[in-house]
C-alpha positions in Angstrom: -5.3 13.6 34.1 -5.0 12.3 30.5 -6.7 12.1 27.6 -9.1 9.3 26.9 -9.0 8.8 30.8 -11.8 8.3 33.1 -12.2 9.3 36.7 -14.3 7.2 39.1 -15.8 9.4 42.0 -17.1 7.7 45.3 -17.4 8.7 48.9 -18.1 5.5 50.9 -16.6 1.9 51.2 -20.0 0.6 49.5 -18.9 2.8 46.6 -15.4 2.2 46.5 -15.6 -1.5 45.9 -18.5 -0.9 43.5 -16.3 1.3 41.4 -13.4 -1.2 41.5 -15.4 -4.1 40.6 -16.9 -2.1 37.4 -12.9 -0.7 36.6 -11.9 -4.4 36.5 -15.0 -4.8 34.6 -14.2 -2.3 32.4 -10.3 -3.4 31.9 -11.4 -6.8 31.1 -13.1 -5.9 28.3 -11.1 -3.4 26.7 -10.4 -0.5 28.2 -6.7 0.6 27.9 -7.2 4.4 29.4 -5.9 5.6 32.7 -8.2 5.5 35.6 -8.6 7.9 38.5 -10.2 7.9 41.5 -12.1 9.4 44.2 -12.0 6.8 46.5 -10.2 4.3 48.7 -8.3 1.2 49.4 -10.3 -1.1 46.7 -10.0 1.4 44.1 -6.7 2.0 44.2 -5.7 -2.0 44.4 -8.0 -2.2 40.7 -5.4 0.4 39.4 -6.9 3.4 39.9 -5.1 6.4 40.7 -6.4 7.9 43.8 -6.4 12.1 43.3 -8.6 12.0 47.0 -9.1 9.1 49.8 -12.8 9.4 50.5 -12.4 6.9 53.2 -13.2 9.5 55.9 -15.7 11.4 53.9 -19.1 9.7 54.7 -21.4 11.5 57.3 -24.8 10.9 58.9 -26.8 13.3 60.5 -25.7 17.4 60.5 -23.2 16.9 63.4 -21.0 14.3 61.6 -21.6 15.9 58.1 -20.2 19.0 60.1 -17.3 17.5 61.3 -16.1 16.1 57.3 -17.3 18.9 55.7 -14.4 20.9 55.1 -12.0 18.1 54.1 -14.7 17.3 51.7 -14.7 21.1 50.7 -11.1 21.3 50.5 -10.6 17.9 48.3 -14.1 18.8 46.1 -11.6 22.3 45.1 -8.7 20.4 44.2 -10.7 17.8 42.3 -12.6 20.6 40.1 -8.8 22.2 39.4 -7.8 18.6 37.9 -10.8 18.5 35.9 -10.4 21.9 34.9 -6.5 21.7 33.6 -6.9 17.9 32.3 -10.3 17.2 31.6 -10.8 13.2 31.6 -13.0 11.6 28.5 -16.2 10.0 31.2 -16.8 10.8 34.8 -18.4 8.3 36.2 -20.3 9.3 39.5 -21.2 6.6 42.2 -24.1 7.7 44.7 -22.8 10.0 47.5 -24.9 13.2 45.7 -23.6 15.8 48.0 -20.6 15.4 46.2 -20.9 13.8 43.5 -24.3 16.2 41.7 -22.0 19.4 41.8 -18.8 17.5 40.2 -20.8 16.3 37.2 -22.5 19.7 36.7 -18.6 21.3 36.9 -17.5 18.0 34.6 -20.0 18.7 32.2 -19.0 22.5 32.1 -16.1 21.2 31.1 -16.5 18.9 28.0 -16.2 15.9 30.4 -19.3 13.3 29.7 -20.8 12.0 32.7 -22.4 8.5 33.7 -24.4 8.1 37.1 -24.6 4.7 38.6 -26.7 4.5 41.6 -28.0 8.1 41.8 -29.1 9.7 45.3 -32.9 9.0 46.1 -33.5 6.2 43.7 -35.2 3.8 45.8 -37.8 6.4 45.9 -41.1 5.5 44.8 -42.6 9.0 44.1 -39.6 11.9 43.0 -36.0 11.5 42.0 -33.2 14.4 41.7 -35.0 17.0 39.7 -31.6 17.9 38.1 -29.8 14.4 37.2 -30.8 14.5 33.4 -29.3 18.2 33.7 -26.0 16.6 34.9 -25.5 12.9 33.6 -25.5 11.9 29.7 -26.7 8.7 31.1 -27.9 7.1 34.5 -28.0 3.7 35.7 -29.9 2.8 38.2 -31.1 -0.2 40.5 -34.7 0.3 40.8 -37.2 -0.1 37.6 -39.4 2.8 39.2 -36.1 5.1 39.2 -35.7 4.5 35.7 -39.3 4.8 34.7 -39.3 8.5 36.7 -36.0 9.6 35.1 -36.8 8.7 31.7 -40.5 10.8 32.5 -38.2 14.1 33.5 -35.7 13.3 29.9 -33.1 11.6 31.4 -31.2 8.5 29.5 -31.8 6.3 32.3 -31.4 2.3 32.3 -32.4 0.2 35.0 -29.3 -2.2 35.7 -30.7 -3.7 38.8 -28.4 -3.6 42.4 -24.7 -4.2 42.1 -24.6 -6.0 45.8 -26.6 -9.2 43.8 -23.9 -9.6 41.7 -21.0 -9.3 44.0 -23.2 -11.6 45.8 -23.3 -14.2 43.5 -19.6 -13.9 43.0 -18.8 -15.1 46.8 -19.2 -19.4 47.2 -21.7 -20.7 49.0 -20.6 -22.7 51.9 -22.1 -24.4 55.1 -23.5 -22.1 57.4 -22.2 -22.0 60.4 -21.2 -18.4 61.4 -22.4 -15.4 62.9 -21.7 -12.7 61.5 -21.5 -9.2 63.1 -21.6 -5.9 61.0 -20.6 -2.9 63.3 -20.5 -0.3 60.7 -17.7 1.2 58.6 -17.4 4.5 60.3 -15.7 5.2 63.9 -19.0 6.6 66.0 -20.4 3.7 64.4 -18.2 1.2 65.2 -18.2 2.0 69.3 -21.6 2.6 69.7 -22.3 -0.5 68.2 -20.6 -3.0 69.8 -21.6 -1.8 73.1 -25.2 -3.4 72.5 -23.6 -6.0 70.3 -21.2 -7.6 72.4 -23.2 -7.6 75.6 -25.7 -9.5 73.2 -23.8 -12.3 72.4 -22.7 -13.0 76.0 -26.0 -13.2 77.5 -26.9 -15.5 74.5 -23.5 -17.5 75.0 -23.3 -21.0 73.7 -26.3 -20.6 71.4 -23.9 -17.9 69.5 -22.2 -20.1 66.6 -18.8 -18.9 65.8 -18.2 -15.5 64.9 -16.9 -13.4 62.1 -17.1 -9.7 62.5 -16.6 -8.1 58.9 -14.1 -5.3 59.2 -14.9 -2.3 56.9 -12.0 -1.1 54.3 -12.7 1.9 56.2 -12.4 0.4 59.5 -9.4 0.4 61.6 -8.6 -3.7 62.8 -6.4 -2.6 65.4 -9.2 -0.5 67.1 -12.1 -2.6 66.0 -10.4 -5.2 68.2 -9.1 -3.2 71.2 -12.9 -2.1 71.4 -14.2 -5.6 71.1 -11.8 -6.7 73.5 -13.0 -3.8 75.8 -16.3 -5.2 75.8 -15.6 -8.6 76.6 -16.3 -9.5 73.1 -16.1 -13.4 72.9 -13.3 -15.2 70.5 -13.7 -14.3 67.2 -12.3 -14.4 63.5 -12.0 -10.8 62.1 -12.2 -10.6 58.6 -11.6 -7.7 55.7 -14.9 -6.9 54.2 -16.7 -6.5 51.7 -18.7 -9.1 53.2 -20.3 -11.4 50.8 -18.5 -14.4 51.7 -18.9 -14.0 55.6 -22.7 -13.9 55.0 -23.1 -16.6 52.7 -21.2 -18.7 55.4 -23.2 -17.2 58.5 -26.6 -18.4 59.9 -27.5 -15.2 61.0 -26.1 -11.4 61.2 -26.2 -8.7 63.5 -25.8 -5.6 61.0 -25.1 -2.1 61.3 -28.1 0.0 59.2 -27.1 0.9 55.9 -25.8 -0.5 52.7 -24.2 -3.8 54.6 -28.1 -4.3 55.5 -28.9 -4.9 51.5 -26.0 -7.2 51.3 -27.3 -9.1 54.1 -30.8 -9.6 52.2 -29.4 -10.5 49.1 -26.8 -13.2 50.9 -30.4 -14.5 52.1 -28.6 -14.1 55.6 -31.4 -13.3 58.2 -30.5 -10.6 60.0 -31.0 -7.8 63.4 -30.3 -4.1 62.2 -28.8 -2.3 64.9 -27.9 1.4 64.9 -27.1 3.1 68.2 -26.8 6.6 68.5 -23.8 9.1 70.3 -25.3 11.5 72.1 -25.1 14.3 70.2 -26.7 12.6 67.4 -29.6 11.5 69.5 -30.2 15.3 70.7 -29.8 16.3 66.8 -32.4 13.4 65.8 -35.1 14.6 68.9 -34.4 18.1 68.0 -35.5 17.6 64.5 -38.3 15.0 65.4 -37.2 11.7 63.7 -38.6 9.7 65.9 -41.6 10.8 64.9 -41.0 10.9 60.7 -38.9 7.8 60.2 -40.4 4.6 60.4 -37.7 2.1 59.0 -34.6 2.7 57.8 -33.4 -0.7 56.6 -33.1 -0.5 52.8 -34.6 -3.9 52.5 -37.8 -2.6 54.7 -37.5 0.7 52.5 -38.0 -1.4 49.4 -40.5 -4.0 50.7 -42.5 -1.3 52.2 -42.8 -2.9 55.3 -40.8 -3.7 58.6 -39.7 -7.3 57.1 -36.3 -7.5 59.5 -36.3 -6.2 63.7 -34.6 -2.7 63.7 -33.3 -1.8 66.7 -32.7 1.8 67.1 -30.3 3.4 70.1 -31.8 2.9 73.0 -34.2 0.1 71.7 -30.5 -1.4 70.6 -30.3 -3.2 74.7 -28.3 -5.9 74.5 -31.0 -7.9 76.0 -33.1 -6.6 73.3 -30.8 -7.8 70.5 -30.1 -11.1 72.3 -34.1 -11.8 72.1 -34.6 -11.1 68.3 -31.5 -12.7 67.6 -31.8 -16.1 69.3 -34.7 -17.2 67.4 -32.7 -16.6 64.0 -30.3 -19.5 64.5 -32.5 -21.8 64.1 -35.1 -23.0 62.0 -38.1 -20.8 63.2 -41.1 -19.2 61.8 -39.1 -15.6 62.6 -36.5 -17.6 60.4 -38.6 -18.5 57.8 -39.9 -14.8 57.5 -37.2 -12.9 56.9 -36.2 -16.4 54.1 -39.7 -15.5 52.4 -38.8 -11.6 52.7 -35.1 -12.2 50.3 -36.8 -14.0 47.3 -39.7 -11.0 47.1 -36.7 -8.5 47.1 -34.6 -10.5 44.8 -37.3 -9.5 42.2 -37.6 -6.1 43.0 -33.9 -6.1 42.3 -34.4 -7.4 39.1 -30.9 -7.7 36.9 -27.5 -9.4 38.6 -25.5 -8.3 36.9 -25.5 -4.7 37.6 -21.9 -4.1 37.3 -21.5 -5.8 33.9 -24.5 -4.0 31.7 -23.0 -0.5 33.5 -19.8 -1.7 32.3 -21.4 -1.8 28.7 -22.9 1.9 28.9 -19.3 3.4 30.2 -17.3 1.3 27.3 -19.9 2.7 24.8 -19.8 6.3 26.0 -15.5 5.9 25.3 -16.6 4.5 21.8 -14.8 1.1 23.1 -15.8 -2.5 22.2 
């Protein structure tokens, strides 16, 4: 790496286009520095160099964080070697704290300052990482509260609001008169999925507007297809996410739980969350009593504090179960209006959007630029 550079570390899709929207950002307003990057496809086509693809990093659960762990060990050494013969000017860490918490503590070490944006845990209400004002010279964050609790345990924390509003409010708002379908952005994801989804859609046939189904950056098409095909997936336009634009254009959404649910909320698309299990998951999640400890795990529900939007988890996920709280979302109904109502009280719990831009501002003042 260079001097003056910056590298840009992320570990999931939802990351990587983050981090290329806030490189352009930063480009457009000055910054002349090389950029690297731990990330994928979107990073690299904002100009970043990529020292490691993260594309196959992201895990959930112990048996798929088992399965990544040591390419993510084996690319975490070779990043910390870079750092430590070429030190860039600003790290700048997005979420993905399994990774990215030890990198800005080596950084640091090494004369590197270091900017969080989106740290782990911060859309909890009573804690956040008890070492992030060890680690990061300054932290943005989406949530007021995170701020308010980092600032209390003498961190330099701002709160910037959510970067999904504004990459939101960058897509056009058009007629809508899709259906959108989110299957995930990871493999396991992916085929468990579409097993309840596509089954769903053919028992609600002609009712179903026409469909999109967002394709991940760090999805396969070719397989996503075969496996929709397989399925007896009806006709349907695949698109390259991220998926602003297909959910500003879709009546409704059948999403996969995670970061895509968020995007859904703030595209005011109503929505099913649907996350089915593989078996070995399942075993891991009775084994350890989830059932049992997690009631929602929708970000939007997480935030509102409530179950605002049906979650339909693995074997809850029937197709004849997703068909029945889908059907009454095409159409102007009080389950409808709900989930309508739910989106404005979360827009204000996401406060700024225009995330992005004032995090844009704290990097480009950290580089002494602008």
């Amino acid at each position: 790496m260079t001097p003056g550079s910056i590298l840009i570390s992320t570990g999931e899709a939802s990351g990587d286009t983050v981090g290329a929207e806030l490189l352009l950002e930063m480009r457009s307003r000055g910054f002349r520095g090389d950029a690297y990057a731990i990330g994928g496809r979107r990073l690299s086509e904002a100009g970043a160099t990529i020292l490691e693809d993260s594309r196959r990093w992201a895990a959930m659960g112990i048996v798929q964080s088992l399965r990544v762990y040591p390419r993510v060990l084996a690319g975490f050494k070779r990043v910390k070697r870079k750092v430590r013969e070429a030190p860039p000017r600003l790290v700048i860490a997005i979420d993905f704290g399994a990774f990215n918490v030890p990198l800005c503590r080596f950084a640091k070490r090494h004369g590197c300052s270091t900017l969080y944006f989106m740290p782990p845990g911060s859309w909890r209400r009573d804690t956040q990482g008890a070492d992030l004002s060890e680690i990061a010279d300054r932290i943005a964050t989406p949530f007021e509260w995170s701020a308010e609790l980092l600032r209390k345990s003498g961190a330099q924390a701002e709160w910037v609001g959510h970067p999904s509003a504004q990459l939101a409010d960058r897509a056009p708002y058009t007629e809508r008169d899709r259906l959108a379908v989110l299957p995930g952005s990871r493999s396991h994801e992916i085929h468990e999925n579409l097993a309840g989804i596509v089954p769903a859609l053919r028992i609600l046939g002609d009712a179903v507007p026409p469909v999109a189904v967002v394709v991940a950056p760090t999805a396969d098409e070719t397989s996503l297809r075969e496996i929709w095909r397989r399925h007896g997936g009806p006709e349907a336009e695949f698109v390259p996410g991220p998926s602003y634009e297909t959910l500003k254009r879709s009546v409704a959404a059948v999403v996969c739980s995670g970061t895509a649910t968020l995007d859904a909320a703030v595209c005011h698309t109503p929505m099913v969350v649907v996350y089915r299990l593989t078996p070995l998951m399942a075993l891991e999640g009775r084994l350890l009593g989830l059932h049992k400890k997690v009631k929602m795990i929708a970000m939007p529900s997480i935030l509102l504090g409530r179950l605002a939007f049906p979650e339909l988890i693995h074997k809850q996920a029937s197709p004849v179960a997703i068909s029945e709280r889908l059907l009454p979302l095409l159409t102007n109904t009080p389950e409808r209006r709900t989930q309508l109502g739910a989106f404005e009280e979360l827009s204000r719990l996401l406060g700024p959007r225009d995330a992005i831009s004032r995090t844009a501002t704290l990097a480009l003042e950290t580089l002494g630029v602008g």
